[in-house]
N, C-alpha and C positions, 0 to 999 in steps of 0.2 A: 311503924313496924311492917304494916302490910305494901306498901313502898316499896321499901328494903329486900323483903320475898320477894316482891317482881322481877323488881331487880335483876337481883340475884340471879333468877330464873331464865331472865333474859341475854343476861350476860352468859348463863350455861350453856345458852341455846346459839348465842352467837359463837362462841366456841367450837359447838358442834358444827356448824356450817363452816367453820374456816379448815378444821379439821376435815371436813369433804372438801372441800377447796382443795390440799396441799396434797391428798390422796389420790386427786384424780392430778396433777402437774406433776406428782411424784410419775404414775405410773404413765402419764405420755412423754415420759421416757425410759421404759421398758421397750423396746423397739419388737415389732410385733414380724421381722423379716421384709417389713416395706418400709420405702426409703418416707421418710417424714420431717420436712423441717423442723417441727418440735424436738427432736432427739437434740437439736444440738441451741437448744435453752440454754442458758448459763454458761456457755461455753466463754470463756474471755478470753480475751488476744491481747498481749503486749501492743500497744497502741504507743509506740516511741515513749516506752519508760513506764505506761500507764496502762493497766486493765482494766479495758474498755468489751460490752458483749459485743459477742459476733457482728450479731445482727446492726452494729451500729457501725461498723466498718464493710460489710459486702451486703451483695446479694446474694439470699439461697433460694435457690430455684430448682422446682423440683423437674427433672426432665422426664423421666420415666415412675415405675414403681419399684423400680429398685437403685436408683440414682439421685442422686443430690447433686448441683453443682455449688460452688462458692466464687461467686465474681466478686474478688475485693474491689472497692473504688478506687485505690492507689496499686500500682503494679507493688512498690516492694512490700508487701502487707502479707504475699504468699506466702512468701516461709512463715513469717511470725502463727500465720493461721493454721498452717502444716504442723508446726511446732505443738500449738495447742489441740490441735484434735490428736495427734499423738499420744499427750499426756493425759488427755480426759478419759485415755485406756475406753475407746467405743467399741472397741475388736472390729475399726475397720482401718482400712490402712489407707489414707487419702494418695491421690495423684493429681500429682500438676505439668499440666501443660503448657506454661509458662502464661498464659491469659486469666486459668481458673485453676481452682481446688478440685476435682472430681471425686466423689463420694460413693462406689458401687458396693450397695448393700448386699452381703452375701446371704444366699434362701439356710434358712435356721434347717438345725437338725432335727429329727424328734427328741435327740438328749436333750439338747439345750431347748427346744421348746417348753420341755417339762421343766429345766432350769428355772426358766422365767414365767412360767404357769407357779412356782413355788414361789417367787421371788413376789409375783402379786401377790399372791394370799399371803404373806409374810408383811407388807405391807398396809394390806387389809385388816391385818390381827393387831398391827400398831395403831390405825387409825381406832378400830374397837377398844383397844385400854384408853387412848387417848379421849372417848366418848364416854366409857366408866369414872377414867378422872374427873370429866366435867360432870359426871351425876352424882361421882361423890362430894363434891366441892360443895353441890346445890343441898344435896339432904342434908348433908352434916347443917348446914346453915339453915334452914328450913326447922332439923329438930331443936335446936341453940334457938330458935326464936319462938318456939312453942314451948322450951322450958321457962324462956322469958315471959310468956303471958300471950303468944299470941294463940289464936283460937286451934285447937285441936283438930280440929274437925278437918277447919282451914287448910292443915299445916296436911292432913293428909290429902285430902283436894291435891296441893301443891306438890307433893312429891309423887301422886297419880300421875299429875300434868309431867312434870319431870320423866319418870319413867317412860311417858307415853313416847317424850320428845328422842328417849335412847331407842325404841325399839324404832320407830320411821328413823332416824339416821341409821341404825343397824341395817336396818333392809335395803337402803339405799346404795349405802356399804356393800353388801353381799351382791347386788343386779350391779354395782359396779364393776365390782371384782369378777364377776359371770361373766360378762359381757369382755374384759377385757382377755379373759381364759380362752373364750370363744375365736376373739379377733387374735388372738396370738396360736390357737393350734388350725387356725383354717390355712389350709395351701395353696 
């Protein structure tokens, strides 16, 4: 039984690190007004019938801080890669110069700064339920094994530990989401 709580507990806890994990990938692509190869993660390219990422058909190279370029390794690979940052809707509009993709990041508004200062905390308040589900998963299971006989006392101990484990992920959460508030309304 006391196993089974560890468990349990551990599995909650792994949870919550993955959950910081996907929070912080989610939001390094919120584009903060500088050019970042990160923004264009996930992006896939028609690889002759097959999407294949970016990153496994060019090079992105950052030239400036407000520029990206995209050297595919095969010339006919531009369009396809033009095609897809298109549709991945960045709100940038790529140019090609027949060698490269050119990516010039345009400087944020303060509208859309506050846009994507909401768009993190919005984020951040997913990642928080997503941290509640995993503490609710652990007590519910914690009380179900103190109705079964395991020690009381124990069972609060363990759901102590548990809480302790949602408020350092909550805080970590929040200097996250500070931090990326910060880097997205500096000029």
């Amino acid at each position: 039984m006391h196993e089974e709580v560890i468990e349990t507990i551990a599995k909650a806890q792994k949870g919550m690190h993955e959950t910081i994990e996907h929070l912080e990938n989610e939001l390094l692509k919120v584009r903060a007004g500088k050019a970042s190869a990160s923004m264009l993660n996930g992006l896939m390219v028609d690889y002759y019938g097959s999407p294949t990422p970016l990153n496994q058909v060019a090079n992105i190279i950052l030239s400036d801080s407000r520029t990206l370029s995209i050297q595919p390794w095969e010339k006919p690979m531009i369009g396809p890669i033009e095609k897809s940052i298109f549709e991945a809707n960045l709100g940038i509009t790529p140019q090609n110069n027949g060698e490269m993709v050119i990516l010039n990041i345009p400087p944020l508004t303060e509208e859309r700064r506050k846009d994507l200062v909401k768009k993190s905390k919005a984020l951040g308040e997913e990642a928080k339920v997503s941290i509640r589900n995993h503490r609710q998963k652990a007590m519910d299971f914690i009380k179900k094994a103190v109705k079964d006989g395991y020690p009381e006392d124990q069972g609060k101990r363990k759901e102590n530990e548990v809480q302790e484990s949602v408020e350092s992920f909550n805080a970590k959460i929040g200097k996250t989401i500070e931090a990326k508030e910060k880097d997205i309304m500096t000029i």
